[in-house]
Phi, psi and omega in degrees: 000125159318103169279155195249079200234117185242153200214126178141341170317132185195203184228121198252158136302126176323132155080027132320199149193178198193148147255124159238159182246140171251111171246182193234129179280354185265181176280138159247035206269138171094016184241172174235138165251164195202149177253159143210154188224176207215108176270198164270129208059018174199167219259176198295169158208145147353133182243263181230178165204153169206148186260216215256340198298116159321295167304311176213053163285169182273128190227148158211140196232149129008092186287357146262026156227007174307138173070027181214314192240159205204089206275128186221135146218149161269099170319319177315321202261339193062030189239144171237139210263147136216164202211109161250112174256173195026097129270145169267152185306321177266029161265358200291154187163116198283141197257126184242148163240147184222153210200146156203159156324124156319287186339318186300353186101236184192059138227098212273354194277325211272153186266012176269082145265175206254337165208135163292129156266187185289331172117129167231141165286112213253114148213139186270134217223133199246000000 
């Protein structure tokens, strides 16, 4: 199974920016990786997603971080990005990455993956 280690979290001002990093210990080619965050009191939800094609993957974000965050990976690296800008006080949350076959489908929004990492913590102070 894939570990998971995501890194970059902190605590910022509203209309900041943060990068976060995932990395993966394993090969992830042929996977779709993915963010989701957990705010306090409420269930996880869907961030972005990008699947594996050097040449042309498939991303999907969130319409409430559209035009603000941003999914990238380096296959070389086994790693995924997120690029967060403007941030909002409702963006604070701890944020996870997750990784399964692309074989598994394209409802990449849904929390069935195969493996999680621990979480790092995003919080925006308004």
């Amino acid at each position: 199974q894939v570990q998971l280690v995501e890194s970059g979290g902190g605590l910022v001002q509203a209309g900041a920016s943060l990068r976060l990093s995932c990395a993966a210990s394993g090969r992830t080619h042929g996977s779709v990786m993915v963010w989701f965050r957990q705010a306090p009191g409420k269930e996880r939800e869907f961030v972005a997603a990008i699947t594996s094609s050097s040449y042309r993957p498939y991303y999907q974000m969130a319409d409430s971080v559209k035009g603000r965050f941003s999914i990238s990976r380096d296959n070389a690296k086994n790693t995924v990005y997120l690029q967060m800008n403007s941030l909002k006080a409702e963006d604070t949350a701890v944020y996870y990455c997750a990784v399964r076959d692309e074989r598994g489908g394209t409802n990449y929004q849904s929390p069935s993956y195969d493996s999680w990492g621990q979480g790092t913590q995003v919080t925006v102070s308004s």
